[in-house]
LUMMILO-809460 format. One record per atom (N, C-alpha, C, O): residue in three letters; atom name; residue number from 0; x, y, z. Coordinates in nm, 4 decimals. Example, Ala and Ser with C-alpha at 12.3 -4.5 7.8 and 13.67 -1.06 7.14 Angstrom:
ALA;N;0;1.3190;-0.5690;0.7800
ALA;CA;0;1.2300;-0.4500;0.7800
ALA;C;0;1.3200;-0.3300;0.7800
ALA;O;0;1.4236;-0.3319;0.8465
SER;N;1;1.2850;-0.2250;0.7080
SER;CA;1;1.3670;-0.1060;0.7140
SER;C;1;1.2900;0.0030;0.7870
SER;O;1;1.3409;0.1138;0.8039
//
This chain:
UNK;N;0;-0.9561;-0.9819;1.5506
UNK;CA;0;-0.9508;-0.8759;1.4509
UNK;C;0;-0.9922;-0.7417;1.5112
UNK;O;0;-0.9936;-0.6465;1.4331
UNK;N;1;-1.0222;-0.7223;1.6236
UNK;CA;1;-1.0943;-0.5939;1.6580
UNK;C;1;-1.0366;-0.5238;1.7189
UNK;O;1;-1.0876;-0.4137;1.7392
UNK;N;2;-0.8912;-0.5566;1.7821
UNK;CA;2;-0.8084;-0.4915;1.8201
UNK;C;2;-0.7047;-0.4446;1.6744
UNK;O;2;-0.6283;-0.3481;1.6763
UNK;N;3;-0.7190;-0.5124;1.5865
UNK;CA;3;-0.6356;-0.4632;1.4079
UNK;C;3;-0.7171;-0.3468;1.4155
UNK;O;3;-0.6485;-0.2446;1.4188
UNK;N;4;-0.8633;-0.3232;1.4202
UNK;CA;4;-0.9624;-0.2491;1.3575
UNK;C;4;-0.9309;-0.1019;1.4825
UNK;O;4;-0.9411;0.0072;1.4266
UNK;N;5;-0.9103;-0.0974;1.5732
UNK;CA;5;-0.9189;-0.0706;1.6479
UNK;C;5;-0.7932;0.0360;1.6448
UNK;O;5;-0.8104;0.1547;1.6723
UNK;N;6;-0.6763;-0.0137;1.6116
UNK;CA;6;-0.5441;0.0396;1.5374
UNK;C;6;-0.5945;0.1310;1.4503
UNK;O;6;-0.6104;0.2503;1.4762
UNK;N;7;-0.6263;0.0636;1.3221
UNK;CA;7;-0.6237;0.1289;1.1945
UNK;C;7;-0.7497;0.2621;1.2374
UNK;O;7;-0.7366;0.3745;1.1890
UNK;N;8;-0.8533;0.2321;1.3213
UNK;CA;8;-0.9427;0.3596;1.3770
UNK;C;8;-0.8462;0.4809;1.4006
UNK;O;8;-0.8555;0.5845;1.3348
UNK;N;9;-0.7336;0.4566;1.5193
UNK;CA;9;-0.6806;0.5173;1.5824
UNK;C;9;-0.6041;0.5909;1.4920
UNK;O;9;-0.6245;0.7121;1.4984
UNK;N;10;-0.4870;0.5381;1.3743
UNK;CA;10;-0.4448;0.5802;1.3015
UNK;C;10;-0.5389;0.6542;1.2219
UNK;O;10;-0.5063;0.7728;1.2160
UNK;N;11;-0.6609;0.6225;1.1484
UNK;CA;11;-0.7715;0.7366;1.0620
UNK;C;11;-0.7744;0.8466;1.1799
UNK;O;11;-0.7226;0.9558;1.1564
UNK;N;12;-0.8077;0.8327;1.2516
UNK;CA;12;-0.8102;0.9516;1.3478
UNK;C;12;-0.7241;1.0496;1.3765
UNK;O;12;-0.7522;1.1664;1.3493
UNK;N;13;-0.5975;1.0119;1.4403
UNK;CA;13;-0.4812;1.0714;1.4608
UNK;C;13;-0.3501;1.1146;1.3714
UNK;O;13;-0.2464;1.1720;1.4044
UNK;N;14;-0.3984;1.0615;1.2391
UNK;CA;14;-0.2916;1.0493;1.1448
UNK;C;14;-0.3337;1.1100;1.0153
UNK;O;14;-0.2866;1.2038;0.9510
UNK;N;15;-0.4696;1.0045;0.9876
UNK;CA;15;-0.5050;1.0733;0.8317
UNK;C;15;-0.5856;1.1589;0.8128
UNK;O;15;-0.6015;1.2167;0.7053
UNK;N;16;-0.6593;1.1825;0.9339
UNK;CA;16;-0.7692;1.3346;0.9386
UNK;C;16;-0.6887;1.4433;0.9982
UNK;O;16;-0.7380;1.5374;1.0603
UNK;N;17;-0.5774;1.4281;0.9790
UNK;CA;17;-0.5120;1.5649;1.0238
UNK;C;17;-0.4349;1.6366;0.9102
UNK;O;17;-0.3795;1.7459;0.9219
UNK;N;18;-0.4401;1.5385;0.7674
UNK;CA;18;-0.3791;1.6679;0.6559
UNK;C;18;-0.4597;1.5905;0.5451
UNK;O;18;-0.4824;1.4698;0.5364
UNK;N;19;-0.4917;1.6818;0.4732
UNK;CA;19;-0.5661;1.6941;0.3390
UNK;C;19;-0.5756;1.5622;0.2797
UNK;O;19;-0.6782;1.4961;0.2634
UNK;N;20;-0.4188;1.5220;0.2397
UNK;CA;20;-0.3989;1.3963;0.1680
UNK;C;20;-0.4532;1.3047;0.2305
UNK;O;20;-0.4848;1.2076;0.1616
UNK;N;21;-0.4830;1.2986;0.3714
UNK;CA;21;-0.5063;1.1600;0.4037
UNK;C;21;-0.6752;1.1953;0.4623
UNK;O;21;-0.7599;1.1093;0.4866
UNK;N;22;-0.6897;1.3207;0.4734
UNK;CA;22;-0.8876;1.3125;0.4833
UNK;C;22;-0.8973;1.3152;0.2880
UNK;O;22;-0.9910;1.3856;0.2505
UNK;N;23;-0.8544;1.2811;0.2268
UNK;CA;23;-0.8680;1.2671;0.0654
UNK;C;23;-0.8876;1.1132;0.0652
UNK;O;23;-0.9975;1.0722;0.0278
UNK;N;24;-0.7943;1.0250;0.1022
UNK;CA;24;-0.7419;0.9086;0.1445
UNK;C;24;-0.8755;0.8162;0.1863
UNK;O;24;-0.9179;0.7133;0.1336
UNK;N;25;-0.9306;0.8999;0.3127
UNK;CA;25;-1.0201;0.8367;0.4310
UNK;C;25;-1.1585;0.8433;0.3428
UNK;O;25;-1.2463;0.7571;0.3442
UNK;N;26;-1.1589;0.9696;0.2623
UNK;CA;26;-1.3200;0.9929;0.1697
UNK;C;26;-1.3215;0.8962;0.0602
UNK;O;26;-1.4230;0.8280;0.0457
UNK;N;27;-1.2143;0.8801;-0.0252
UNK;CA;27;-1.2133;0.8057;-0.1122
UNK;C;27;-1.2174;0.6352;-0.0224
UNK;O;27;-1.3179;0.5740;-0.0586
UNK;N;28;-1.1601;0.5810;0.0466
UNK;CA;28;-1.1659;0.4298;0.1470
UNK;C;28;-1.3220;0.4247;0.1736
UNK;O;28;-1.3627;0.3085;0.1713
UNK;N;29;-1.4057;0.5048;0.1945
UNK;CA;29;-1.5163;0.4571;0.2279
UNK;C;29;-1.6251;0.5192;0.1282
UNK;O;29;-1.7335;0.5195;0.1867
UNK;N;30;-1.6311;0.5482;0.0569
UNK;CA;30;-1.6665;0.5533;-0.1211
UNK;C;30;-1.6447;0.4389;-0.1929
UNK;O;30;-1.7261;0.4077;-0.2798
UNK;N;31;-1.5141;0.3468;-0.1636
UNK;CA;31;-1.5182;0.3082;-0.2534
UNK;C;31;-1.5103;0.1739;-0.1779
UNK;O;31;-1.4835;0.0878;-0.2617
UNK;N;32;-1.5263;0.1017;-0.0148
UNK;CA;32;-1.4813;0.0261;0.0496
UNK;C;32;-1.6239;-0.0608;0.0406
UNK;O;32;-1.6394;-0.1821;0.0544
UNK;N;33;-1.7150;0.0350;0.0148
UNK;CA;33;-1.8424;-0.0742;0.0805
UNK;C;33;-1.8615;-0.2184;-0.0058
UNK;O;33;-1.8915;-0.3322;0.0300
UNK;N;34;-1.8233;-0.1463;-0.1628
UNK;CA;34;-1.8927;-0.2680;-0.2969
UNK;C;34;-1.7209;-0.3572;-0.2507
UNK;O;34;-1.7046;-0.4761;-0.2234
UNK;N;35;-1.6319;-0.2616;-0.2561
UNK;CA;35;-1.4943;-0.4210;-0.2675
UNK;C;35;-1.5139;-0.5179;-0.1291
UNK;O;35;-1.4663;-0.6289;-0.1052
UNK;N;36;-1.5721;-0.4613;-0.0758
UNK;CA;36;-1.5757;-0.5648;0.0754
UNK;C;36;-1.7003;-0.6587;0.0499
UNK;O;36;-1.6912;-0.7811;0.0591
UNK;N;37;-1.8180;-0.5927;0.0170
UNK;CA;37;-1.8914;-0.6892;-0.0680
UNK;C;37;-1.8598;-0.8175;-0.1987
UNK;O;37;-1.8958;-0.9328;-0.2222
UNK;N;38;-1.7744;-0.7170;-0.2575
UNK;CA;38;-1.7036;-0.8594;-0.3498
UNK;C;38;-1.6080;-0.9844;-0.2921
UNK;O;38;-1.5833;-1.1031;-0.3135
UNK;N;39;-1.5616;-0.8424;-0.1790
UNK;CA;39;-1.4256;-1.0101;-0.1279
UNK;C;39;-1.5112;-1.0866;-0.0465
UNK;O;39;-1.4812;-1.2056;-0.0567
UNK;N;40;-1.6365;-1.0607;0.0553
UNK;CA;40;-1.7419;-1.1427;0.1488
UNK;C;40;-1.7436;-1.2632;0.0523
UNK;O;40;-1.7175;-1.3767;0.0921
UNK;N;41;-1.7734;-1.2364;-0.0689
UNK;CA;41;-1.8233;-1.3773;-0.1531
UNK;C;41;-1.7606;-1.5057;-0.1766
UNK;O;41;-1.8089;-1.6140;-0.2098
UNK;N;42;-1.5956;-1.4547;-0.1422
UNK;CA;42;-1.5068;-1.5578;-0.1579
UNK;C;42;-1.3951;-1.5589;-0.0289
UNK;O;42;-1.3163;-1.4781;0.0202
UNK;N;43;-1.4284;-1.6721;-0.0092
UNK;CA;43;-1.3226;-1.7458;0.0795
UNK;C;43;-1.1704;-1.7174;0.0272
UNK;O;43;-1.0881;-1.6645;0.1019
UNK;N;44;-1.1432;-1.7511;-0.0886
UNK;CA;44;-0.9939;-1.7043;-0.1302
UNK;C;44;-0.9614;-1.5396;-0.1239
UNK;O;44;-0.8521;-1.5098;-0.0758
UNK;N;45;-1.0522;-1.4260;-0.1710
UNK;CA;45;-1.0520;-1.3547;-0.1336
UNK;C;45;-1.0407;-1.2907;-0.0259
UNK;O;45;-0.9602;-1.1976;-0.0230
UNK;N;46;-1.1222;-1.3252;0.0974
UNK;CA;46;-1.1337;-1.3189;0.2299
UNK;C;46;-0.9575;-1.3282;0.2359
UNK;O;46;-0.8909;-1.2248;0.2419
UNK;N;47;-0.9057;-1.4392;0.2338
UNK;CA;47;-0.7892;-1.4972;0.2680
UNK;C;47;-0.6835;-1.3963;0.2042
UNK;O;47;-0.6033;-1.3548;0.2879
UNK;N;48;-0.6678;-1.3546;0.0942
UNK;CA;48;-0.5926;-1.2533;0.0496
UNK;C;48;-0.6021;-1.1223;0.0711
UNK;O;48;-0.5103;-1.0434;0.0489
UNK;N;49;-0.7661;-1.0778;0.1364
UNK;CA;49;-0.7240;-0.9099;0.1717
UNK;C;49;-0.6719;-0.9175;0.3378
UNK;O;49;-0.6219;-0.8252;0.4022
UNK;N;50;-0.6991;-1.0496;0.3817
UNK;CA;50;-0.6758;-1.0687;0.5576
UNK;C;50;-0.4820;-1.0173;0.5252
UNK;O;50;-0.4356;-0.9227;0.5888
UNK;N;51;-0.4014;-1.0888;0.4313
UNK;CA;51;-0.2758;-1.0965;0.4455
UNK;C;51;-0.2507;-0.9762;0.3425
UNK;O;51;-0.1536;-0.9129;0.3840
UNK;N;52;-0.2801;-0.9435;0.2731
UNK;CA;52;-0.2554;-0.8024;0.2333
UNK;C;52;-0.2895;-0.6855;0.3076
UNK;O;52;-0.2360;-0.5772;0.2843
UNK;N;53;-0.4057;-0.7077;0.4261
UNK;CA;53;-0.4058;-0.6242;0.5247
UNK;C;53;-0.2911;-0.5849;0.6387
UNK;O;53;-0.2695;-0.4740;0.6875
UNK;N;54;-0.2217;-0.7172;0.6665
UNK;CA;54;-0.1280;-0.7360;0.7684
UNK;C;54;-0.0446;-0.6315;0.7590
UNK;O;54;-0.0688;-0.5404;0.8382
UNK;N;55;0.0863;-0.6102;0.6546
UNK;CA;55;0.1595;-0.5076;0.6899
UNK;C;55;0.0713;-0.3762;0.6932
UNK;O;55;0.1060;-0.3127;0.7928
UNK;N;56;-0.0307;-0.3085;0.6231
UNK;CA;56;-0.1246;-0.2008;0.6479
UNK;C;56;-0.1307;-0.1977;0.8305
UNK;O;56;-0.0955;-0.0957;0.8898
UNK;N;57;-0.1749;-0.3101;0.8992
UNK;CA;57;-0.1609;-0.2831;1.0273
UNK;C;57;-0.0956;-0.2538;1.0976
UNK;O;57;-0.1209;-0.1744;1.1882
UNK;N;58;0.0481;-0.3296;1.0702
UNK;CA;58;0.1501;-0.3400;1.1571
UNK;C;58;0.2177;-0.2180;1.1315
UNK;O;58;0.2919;-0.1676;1.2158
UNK;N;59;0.1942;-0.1617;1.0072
UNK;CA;59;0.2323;-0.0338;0.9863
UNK;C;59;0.1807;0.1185;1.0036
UNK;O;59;0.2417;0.2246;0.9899
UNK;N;60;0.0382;0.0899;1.0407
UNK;CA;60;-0.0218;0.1835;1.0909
UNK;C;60;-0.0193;0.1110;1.2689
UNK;O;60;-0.0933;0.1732;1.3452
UNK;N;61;0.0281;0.0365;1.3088
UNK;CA;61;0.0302;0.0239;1.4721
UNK;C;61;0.1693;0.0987;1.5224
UNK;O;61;0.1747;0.1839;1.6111
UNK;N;62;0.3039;0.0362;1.4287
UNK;CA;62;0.3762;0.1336;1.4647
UNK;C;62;0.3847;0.2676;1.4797
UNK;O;62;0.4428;0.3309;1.5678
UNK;N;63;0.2982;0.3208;1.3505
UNK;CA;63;0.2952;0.4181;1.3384
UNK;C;63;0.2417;0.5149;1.4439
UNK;O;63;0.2961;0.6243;1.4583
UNK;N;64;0.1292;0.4756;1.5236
UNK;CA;64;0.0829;0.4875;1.6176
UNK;C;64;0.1195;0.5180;1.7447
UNK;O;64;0.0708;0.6078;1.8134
UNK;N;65;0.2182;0.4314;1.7799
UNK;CA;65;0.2738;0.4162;1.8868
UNK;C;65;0.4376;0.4870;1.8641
UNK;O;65;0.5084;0.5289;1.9556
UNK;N;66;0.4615;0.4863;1.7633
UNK;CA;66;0.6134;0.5697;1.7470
UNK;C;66;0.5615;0.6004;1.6091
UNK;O;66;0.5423;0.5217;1.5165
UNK;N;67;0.5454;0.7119;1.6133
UNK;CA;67;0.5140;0.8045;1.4794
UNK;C;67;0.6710;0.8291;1.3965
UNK;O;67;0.6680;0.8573;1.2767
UNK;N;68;0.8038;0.8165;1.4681
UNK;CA;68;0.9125;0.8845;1.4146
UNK;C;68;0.9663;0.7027;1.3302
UNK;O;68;1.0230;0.6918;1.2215
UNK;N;69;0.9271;0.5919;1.4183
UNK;CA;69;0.9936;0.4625;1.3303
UNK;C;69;0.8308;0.4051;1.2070
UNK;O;69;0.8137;0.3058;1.1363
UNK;N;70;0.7701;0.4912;1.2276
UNK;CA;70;0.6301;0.4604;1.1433
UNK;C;70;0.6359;0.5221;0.9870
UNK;O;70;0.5977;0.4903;0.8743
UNK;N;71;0.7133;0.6383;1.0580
UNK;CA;71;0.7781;0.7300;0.9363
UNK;C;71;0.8893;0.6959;0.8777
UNK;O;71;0.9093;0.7295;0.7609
UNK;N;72;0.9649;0.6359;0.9365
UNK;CA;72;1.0765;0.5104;0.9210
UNK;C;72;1.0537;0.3764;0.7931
UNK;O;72;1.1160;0.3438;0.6921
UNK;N;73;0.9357;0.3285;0.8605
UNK;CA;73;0.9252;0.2530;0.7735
UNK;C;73;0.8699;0.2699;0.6623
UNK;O;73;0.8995;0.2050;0.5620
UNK;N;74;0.7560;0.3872;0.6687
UNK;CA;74;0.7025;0.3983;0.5369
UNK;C;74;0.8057;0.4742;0.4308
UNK;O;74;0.7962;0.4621;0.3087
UNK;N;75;0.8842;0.5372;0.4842
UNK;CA;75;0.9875;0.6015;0.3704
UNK;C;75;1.1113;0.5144;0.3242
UNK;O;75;1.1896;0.5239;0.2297
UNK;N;76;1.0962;0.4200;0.4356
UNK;CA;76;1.1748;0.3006;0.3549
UNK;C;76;1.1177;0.2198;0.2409
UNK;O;76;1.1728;0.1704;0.1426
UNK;N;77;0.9889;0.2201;0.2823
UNK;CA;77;0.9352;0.1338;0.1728
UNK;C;77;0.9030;0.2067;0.0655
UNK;O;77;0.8884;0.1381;-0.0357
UNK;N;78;0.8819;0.3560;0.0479
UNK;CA;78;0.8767;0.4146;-0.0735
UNK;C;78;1.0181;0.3858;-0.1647
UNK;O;78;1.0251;0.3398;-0.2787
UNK;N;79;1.1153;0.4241;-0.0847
UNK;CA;79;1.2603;0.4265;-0.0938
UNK;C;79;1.2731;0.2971;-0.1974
UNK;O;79;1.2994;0.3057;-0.3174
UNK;N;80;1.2511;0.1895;-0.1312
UNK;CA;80;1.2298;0.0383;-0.2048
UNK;C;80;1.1270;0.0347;-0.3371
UNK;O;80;1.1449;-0.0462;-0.4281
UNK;N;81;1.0474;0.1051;-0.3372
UNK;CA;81;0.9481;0.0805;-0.4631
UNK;C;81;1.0138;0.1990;-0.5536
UNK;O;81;1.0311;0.1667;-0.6711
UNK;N;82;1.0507;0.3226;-0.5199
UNK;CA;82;1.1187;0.3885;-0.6016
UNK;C;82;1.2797;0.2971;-0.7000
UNK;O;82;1.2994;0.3029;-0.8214
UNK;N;83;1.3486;0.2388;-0.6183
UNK;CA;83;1.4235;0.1638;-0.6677
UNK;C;83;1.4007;0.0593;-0.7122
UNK;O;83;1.4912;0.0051;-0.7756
UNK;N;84;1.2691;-0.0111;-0.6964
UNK;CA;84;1.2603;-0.1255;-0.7954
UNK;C;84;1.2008;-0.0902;-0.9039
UNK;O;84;1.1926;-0.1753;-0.9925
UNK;N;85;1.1402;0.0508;-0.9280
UNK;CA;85;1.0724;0.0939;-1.0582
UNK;C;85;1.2103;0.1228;-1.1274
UNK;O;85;1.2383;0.0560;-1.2270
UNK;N;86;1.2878;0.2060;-1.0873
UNK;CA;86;1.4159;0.2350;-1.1778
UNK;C;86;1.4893;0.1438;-1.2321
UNK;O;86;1.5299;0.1515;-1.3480
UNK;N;87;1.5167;0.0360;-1.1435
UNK;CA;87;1.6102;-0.1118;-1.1907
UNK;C;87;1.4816;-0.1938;-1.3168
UNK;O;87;1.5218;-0.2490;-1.4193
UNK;N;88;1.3125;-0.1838;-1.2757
UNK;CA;88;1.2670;-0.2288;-1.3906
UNK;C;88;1.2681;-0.1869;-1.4960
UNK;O;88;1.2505;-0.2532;-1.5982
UNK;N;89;1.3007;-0.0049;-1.4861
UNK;CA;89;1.2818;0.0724;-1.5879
UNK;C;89;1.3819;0.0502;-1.6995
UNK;O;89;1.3774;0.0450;-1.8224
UNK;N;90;1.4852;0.0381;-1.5939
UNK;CA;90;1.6304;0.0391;-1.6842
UNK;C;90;1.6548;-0.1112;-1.7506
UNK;O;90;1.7194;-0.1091;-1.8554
UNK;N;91;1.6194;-0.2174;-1.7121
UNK;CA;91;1.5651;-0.3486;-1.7545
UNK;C;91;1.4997;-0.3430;-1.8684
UNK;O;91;1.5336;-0.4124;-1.9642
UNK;N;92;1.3909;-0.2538;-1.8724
UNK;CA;92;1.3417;-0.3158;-2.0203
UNK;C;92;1.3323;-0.2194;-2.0813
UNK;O;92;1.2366;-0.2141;-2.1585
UNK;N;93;1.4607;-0.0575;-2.0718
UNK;CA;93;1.5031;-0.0066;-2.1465
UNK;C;93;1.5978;-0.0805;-2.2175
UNK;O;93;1.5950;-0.0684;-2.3400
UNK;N;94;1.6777;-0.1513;-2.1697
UNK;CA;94;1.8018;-0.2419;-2.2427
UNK;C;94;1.7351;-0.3526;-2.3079
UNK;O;94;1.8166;-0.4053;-2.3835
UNK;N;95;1.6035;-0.4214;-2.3129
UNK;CA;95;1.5855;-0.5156;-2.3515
UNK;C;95;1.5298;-0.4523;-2.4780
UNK;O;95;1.5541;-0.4977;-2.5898
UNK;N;96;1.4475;-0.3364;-2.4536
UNK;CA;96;1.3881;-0.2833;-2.6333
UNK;C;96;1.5077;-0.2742;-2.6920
UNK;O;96;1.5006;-0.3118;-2.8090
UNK;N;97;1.6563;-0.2267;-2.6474
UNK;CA;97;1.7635;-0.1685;-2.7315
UNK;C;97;1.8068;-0.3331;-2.7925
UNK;O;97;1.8320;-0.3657;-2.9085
UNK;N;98;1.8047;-0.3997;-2.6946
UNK;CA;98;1.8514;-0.5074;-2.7417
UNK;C;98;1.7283;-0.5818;-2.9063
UNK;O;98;1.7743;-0.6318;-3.0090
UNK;N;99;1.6349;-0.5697;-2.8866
UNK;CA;99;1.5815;-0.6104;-2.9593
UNK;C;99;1.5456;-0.5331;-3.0813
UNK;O;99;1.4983;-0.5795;-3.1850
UNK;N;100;1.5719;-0.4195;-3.0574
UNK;CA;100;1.5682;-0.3257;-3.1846
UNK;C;100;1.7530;-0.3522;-3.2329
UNK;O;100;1.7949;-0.3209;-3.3443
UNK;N;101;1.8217;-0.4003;-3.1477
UNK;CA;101;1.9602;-0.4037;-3.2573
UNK;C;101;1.9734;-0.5241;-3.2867
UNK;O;101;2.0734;-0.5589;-3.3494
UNK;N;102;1.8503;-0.6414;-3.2387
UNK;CA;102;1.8277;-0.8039;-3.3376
UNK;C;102;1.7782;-0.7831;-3.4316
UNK;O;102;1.7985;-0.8414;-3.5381
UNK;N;103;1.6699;-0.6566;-3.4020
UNK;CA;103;1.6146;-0.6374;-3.5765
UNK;C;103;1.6592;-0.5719;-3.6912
UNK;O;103;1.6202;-0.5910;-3.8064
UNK;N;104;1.7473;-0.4896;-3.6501
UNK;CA;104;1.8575;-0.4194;-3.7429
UNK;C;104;1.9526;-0.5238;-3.8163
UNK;O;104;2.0035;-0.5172;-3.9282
UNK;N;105;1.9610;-0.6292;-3.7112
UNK;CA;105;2.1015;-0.7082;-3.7809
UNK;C;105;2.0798;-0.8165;-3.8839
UNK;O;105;2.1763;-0.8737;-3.9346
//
């Protein structure tokens, strides 16, 4: 793990202390990191779920690291992807209220 830690250093350093949003980012992570790391210590299942919810955070701040232009790549892909799955949900259960407001009409 200390070479993960070691990454994500490099990235706080070189990446998120260099514009506002992300020294905003870095103040708020360690404000608010000490008590959730204390809560997940307590549990083994926990432990186990921030280890693999950490993973892409790494691999995405390692690329990022090492090729800042495919780091930027991926993270705007993945906005790209969450922007479009909010719209396809949006539009989903816009049609499902219509639908159910014209079961209750009928």
């Amino acid at each position: 793990m200390a070479s993960q830690v070691a990454v994500l250093r490099e990235f706080r350093d070189h990446c998120l202390l260099r514009c506002g949003v992300g020294r905003v980012f870095v103040a708020l992570y360690y404000r608010w990191s000490p008590p959730v790391a204390d809560f997940i210590a307590a549990s083994e299942p926990l432990r186990w779920a921030a280890r693999c919810a950490l993973w892409p955070v790494v691999l995405t701040a390692s690329l990022y690291v090492f090729s800042p232009v495919a780091g930027s790549l991926v993270v705007a892909s993945c906005a790209l992807g969450m922007v479009v799955v909010a719209r396809q949900l949006r539009r989903h259960l816009r049609r499902r209220r219509e639908a159910q407001a014209a079961a209750a009409q009928a």
